[in-house]
N, C-alpha and C positions, 0 to 999 in steps of 0.2 A: 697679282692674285694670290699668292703662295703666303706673301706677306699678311693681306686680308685674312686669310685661312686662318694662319695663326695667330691671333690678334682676337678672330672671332674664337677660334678655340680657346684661347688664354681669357676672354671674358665669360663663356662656361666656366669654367673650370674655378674661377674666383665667385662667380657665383651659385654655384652646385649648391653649397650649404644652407642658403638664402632660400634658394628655387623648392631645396629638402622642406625647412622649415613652414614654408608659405604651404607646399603639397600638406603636411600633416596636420595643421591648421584648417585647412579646407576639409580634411577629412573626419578630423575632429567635430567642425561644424555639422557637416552634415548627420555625422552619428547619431548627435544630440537633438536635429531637428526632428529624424526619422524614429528616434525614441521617442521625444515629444508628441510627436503625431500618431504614433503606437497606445501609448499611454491615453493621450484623450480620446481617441475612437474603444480604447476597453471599456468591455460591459463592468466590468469587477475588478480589482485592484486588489491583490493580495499584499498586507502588511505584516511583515516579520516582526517577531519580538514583542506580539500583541497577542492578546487574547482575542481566537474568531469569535464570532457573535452567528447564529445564525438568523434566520429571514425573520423570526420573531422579537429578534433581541435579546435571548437567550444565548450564554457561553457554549460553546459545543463540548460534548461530552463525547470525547469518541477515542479513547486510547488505544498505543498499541494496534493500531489499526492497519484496516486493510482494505484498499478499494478497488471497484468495479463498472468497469462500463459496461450495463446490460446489453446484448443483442438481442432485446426483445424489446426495446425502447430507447436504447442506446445515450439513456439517461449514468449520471457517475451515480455510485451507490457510494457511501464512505461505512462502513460498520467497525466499531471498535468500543473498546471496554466502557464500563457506564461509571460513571465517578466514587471512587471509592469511599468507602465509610465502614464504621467499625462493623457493621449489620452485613454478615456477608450474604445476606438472605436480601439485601439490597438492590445484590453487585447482578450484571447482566450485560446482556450484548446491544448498543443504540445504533440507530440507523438515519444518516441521513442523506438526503439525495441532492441532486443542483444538473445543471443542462453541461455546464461545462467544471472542468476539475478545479478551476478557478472560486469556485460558487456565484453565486451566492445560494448557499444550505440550509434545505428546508429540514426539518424535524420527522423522521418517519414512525419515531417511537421505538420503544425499548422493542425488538423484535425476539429477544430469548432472555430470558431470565434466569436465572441462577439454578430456581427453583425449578425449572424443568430436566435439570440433572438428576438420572434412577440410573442408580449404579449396584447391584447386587451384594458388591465385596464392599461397600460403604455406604455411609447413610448420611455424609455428609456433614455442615456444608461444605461446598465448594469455591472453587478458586478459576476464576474463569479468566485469559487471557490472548490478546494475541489472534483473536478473530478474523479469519479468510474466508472467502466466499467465489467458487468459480461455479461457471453456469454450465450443467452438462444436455448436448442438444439430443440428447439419445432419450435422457427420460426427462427432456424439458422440465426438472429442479435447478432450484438455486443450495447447492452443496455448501455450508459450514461446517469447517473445521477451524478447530480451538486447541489449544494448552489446559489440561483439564487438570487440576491441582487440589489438595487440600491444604488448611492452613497450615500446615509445617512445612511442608513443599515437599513433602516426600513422595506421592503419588506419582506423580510425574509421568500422566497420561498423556492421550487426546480423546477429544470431544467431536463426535461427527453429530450434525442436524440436517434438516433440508425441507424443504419450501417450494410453494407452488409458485410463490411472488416473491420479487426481490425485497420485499418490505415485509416479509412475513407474514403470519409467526411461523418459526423456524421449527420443526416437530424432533423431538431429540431422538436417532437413531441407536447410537453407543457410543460408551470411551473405551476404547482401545490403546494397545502397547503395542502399537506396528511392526509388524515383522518382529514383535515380540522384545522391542528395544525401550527402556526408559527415554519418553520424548520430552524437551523440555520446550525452549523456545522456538518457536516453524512460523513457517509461511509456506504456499503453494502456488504453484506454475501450471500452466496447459499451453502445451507446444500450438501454437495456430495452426500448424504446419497439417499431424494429424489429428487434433484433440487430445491427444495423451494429457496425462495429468500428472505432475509429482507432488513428493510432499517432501520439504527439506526442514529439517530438526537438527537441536544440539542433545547429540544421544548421551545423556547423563551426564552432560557438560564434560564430557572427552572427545568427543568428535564430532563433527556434522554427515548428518548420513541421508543421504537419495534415495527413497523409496516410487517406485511405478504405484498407482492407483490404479482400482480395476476400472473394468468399463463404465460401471454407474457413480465412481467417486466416491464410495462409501468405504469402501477399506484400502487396504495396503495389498500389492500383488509381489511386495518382492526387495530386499536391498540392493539398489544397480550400483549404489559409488558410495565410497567414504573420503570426508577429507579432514583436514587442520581444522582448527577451529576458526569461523568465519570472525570477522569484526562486526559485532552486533548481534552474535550466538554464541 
């Protein structure tokens, strides 16, 4: 028996590597079936290093963007910059929607235009960039904020709008210098947790800096943190 033992042991043991080989093989297999089968049950197929097309056949137009899934239809919203040309009287904020962030993106139309920028200390035009949209349940608006610029890029505001409908039109509030800081490129967050809101910026292309939103989303309530500069700020 002892003999048997070791004999069976000594035949593991010569074939371990075989046994390895055959195991990662099987699992190899399976990977690509269960991708396989992943792949033909999707509604939509996203391809990289392609131009999307939306539900009409049209290129999408959405730069710099920034998306949203409504909790009032819990539709994705995509909105971002509208394709640039030398007419800055062109340039605007485009919106499109789809069921899942996958798409396929329907066209909701240019939801803010250029020209709805009234800024007192300018006349413009403007430079519009970098479009966020959170949804605030308090005053049931869809809140934009933007990168509010002139053609030298010296301004180096923000832009607040907001909307009864995720699809607009977007009504323009003010641009503002948060907490009184040159903003350049942002995005914004809302903590699930309690609805708070932030807004993070590259303050003058020196730093990145965290501001609290007030309750309605409309301004800045404060600088809570500064950091390094972000990759991508």
């Amino acid at each position: 028996q002892v003999a048997a033992r070791a004999q069976r042991h000594l035949c593991r043991k010569a074939n371990a590597p075989l046994i390895r080989k055959g195991m990662r093989r099987c699992l190899l297999r399976c990977s690509l079936l269960a991708g396989a089968s992943l792949l033909g049950s999707a509604r939509h197929v996203v391809h990289p290093d392609t131009h999307w097309l939306d539900t009409d056949g049209n290129r999408i137009e959405s730069h710099g963007a920034g998306m949203l899934q409504s909790p009032t239809d819990m539709r994705w919203y995509w909105y971002g910059e509208t394709k640039k040309t030398d007419n800055y009287n062109e340039h605007g904020v485009n919106c499109y929607s789809a069921e899942t962030i996958a798409g396929p993106w329907t066209f909701e139309g240019e939801v803010f235009p250029q020209t709805s920028v009234n800024q007192p200390d300018h006349a413009g035009p403007f430079v519009i960039e970098r479009p966020k949209v959170l949804y605030n349940k308090e005053t049931k608006k869809f809140v934009m904020w933007f990168h509010l610029e002139d053609a030298e890029y010296l301004y180096r505001m923000a832009g607040v709008a907001q909307s009864d409908s995720p699809t607009g039109p977007f009504e323009y509030m003010h641009g503002i210098r948060p907490d009184g800081l040159k903003s350049l490129d942002m995005s914004l967050f809302r903590d699930p947790v309690d609805d708070q809101a932030y807004f993070i910026r590259s303050v003058d292309n020196k730093y990145v800096g965290i501001s609290r939103l007030t309750p309605d989303y409309l301004n800045s309530a404060g600088l809570i943190s500064t950091h390094d500069v972000f990759e991508g700020m």
